[in-house]
C-alpha positions as CSV (number, residue, x, y, z in Angstrom):
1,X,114.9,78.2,64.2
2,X,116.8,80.6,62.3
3,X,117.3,77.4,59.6
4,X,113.6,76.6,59.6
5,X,112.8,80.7,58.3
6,X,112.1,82.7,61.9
7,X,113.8,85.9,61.5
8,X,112.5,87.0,65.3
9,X,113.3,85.7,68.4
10,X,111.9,86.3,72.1
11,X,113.4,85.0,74.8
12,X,110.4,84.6,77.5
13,X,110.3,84.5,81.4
14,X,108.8,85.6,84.1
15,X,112.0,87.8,85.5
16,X,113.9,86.5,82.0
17,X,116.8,88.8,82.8
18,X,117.7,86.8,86.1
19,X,118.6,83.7,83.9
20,X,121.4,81.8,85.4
21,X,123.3,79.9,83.5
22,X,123.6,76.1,84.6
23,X,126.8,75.3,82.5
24,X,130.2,75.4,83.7
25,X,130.1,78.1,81.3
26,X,127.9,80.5,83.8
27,X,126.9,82.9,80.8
28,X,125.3,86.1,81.9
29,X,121.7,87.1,80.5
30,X,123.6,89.8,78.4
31,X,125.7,87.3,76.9
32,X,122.9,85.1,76.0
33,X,121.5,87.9,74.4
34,X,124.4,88.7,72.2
35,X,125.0,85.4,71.6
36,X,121.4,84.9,70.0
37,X,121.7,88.0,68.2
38,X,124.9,86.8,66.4
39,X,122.7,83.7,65.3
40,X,122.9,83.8,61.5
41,X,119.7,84.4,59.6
42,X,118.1,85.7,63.1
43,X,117.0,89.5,62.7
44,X,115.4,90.8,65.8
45,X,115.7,89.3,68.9
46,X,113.5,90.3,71.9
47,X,113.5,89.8,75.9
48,X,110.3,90.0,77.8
49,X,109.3,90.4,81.4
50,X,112.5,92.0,82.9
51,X,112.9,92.3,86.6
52,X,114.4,95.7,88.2
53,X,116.8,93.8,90.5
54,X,118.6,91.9,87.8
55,X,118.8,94.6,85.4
56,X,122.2,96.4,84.8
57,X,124.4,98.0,82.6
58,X,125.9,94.8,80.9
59,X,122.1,94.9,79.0
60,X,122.1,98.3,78.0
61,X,125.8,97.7,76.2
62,X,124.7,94.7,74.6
63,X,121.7,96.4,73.0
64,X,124.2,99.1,71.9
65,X,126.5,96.8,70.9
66,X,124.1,94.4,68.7
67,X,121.3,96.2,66.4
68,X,119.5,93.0,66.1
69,X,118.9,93.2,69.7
70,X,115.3,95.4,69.7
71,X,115.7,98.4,70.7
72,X,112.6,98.4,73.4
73,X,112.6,96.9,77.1
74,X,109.7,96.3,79.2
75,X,110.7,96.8,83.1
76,X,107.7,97.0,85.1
77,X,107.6,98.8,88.1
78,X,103.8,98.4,89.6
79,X,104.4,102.1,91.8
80,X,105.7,104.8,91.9
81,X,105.6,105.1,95.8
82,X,108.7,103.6,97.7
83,X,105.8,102.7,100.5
84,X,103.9,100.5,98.5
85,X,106.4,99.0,96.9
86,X,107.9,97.6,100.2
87,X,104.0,96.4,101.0
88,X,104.3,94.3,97.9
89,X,107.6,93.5,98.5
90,X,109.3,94.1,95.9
91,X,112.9,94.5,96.0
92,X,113.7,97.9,94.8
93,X,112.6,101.6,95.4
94,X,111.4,103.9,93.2
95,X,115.1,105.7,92.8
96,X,116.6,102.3,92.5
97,X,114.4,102.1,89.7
98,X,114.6,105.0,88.1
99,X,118.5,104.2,88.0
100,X,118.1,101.3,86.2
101,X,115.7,103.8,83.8
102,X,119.0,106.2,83.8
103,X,120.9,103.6,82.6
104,X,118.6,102.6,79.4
105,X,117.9,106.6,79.0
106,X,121.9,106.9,78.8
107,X,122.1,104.6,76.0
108,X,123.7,105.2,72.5
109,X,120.7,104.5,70.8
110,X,117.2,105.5,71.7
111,X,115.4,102.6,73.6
112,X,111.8,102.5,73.9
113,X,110.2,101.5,77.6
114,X,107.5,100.3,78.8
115,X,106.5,99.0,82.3
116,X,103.3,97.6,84.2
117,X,101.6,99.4,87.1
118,X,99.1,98.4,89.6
119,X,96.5,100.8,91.4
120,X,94.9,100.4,94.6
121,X,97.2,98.2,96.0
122,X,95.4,97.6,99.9
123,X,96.8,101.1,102.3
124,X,97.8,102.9,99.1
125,X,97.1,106.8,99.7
126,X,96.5,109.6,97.6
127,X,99.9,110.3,97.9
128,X,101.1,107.2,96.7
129,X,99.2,107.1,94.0
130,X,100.6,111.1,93.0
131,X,104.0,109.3,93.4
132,X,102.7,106.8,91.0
133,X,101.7,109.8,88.6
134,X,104.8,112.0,88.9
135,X,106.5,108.8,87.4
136,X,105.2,108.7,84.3
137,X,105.7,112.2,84.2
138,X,109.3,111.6,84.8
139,X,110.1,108.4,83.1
140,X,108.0,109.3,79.4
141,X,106.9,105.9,79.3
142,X,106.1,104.5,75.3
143,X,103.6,102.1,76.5
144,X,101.9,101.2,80.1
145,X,99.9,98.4,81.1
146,X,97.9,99.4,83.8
147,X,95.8,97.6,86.4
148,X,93.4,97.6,89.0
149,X,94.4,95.3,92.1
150,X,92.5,92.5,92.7
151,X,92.8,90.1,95.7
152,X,94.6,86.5,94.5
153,X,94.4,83.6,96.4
154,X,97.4,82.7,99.1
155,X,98.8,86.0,98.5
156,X,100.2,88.2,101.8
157,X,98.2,91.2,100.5
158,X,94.6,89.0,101.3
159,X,95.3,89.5,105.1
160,X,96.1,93.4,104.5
161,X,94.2,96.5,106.3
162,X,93.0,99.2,104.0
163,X,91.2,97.6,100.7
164,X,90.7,100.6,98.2
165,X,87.0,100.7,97.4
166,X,86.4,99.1,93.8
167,X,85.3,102.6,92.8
168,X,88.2,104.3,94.0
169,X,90.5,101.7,92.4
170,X,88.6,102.6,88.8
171,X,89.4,106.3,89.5
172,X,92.5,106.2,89.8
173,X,93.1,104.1,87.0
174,X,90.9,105.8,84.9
175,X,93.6,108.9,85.6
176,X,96.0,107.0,85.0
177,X,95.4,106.2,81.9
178,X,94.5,109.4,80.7
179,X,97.9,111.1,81.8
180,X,99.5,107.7,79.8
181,X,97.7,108.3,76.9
182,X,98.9,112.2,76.2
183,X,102.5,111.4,77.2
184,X,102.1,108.5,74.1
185,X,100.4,111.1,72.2
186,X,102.7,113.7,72.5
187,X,105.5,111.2,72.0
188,X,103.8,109.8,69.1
189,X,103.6,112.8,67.1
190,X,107.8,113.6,67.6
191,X,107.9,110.6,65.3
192,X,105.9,111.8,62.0
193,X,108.3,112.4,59.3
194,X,110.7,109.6,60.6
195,X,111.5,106.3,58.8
196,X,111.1,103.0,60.2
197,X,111.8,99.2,59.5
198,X,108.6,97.4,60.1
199,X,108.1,93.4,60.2
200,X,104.5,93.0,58.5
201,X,102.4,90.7,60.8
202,X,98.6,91.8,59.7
203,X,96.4,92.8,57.3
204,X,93.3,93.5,56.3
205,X,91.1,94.7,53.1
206,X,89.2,98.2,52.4
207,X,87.7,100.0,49.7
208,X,89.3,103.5,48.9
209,X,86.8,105.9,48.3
210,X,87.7,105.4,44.6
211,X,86.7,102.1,44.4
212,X,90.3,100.5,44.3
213,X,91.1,97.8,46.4
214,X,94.1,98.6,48.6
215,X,96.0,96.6,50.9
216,X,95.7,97.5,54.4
217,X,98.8,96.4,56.3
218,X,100.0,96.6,60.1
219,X,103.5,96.0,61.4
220,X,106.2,96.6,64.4
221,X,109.6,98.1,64.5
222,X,112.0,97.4,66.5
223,X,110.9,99.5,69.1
224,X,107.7,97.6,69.3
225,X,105.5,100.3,68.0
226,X,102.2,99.7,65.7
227,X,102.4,100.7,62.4
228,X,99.7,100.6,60.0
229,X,100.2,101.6,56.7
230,X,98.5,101.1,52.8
231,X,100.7,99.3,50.1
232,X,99.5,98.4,46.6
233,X,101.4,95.4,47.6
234,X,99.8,92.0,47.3
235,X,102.1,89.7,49.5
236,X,104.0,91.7,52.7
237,X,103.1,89.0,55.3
238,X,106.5,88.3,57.3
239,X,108.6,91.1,55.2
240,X,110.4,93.6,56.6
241,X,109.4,97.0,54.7
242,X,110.7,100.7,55.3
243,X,107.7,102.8,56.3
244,X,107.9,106.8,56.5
245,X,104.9,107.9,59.8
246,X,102.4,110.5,58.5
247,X,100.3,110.7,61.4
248,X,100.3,109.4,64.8
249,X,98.2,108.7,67.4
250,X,98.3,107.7,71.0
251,X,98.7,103.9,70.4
252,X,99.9,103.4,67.4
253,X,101.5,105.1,64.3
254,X,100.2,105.5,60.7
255,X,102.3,105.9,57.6
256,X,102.8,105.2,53.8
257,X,105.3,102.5,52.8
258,X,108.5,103.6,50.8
259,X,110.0,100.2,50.1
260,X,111.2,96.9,51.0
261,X,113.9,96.7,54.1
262,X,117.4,95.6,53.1
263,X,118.0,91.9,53.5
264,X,114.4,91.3,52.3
């Protein structure tokens, strides 16, 4: 890949961290990792869905120890509330997680998190759902995907006592959301003034009000953040520029582009 021009790599799976190695070799997840990142010609490597069990400290070292490994992981967490995570049956509770959250919050470099949680999962209180809350509160997540539960076929939870109303279940993700959405605000606006390398993969055309055509780009950093930015540019497409945020808001970041990245 790295021959054939791709500079970023994800490595994909459904609980991608609990890879196991079938070679005699029996390489940890971690070592995979580094071992992509050492590629040659490969700038940014990725990892995407995580799984709270399998995550530990090996991957926080490796992201410290290899800057081409992004600086943003993505460990979902579905509640806050030990309660309903035993109903779903998941393997951890919420202190287990938040260790593994200690562990990526103790790292050398800043690492940007971001998790999925369901709402109105069947028997889940008022409580639970504070629980839920109080973790975002405590964790400052970056980004949150958030959902309302919704019965799946040959699933243990269609047999479950308690189905939140539809109503209620928009509700509380409706709250949800809006407590997510100032935390990314407020964490959003830290970050005007800072610098940034972003890998350019959008654009689009407007008119500035004095009739000159500018460039309209949009890019990620490592952290995974939206950037948009304007650029007199012609041809950014797959480059990696340095960007400097001059405004922010709660999903994304806005700023003026300073100059190409090194190793352009």
């Amino acid at each position: 890949m790295a021959e054939a021009g791709y500079s970023e790599v994800q490595l994909l799976g459904q609980t991608v961290n609990s890879y196991a190695d079938p070679s005699a070799r029996k390489m940890r997840f971690s070592e995979l990792l580094a071992a992509v990142a050492e590629v040659r010609g490969i700038r940014r490597v990725r990892f995407t869905t995580s799984h709270p069990r399998d995550f530990g400290k090996d991957i926080v070292e490796a992201i410290d120890a290899h800057p081409t490994i992004c600086d943003q992981v993505h460990l979902p967490v579905q509640s806050g509330s030990t309660a309903v995570l035993r109903a779903m049956a998941r393997t951890y509770t919420r202190e287990e997680y938040l260790e593994k959250i200690a562990l990526l919050k103790g790292a050398r470099r800043p690492i940007s998190i971001s998790t999925d949680v369901i709402v109105g999962f069947p028997g889940e209180t008022e409580n639970d759902f504070e629980q839920t809350l109080s973790l975002l509160d405590e964790v400052q997540y970056d980004n949150v995907f958030a959902f309302k539960y919704s019965p799946r076929p040959n699933t243990p939870s269609l047999k479950m006592a308690d189905a939140i109303p539809e109503e209620e279940k928009g509700r509380r993700l409706a709250i949800l959301m809006d407590r997510q959405r100032e935390i990314q605000r407020v964490r959003n606006e830290k970050l005007v003034g800072e610098m940034f390398e972003v890998l350019v993969d959008g654009k689009s055309r407007r008119e500035n009000p004095s009739g000159v055509r500018a460039s309209q780009w949009s890019g990620h950093t490592s952290s995974n953040r939206v950037v948009n930015f304007t650029s007199p540019e012609q041809e950014l497409l797959g480059d990696y520029v340095q960007v400097k945020v001059v405004s922010a808001m709660p999903n994304s970041l806005v700023g003026e582009m300073v100059g190409r990245a090194d190793g352009n």
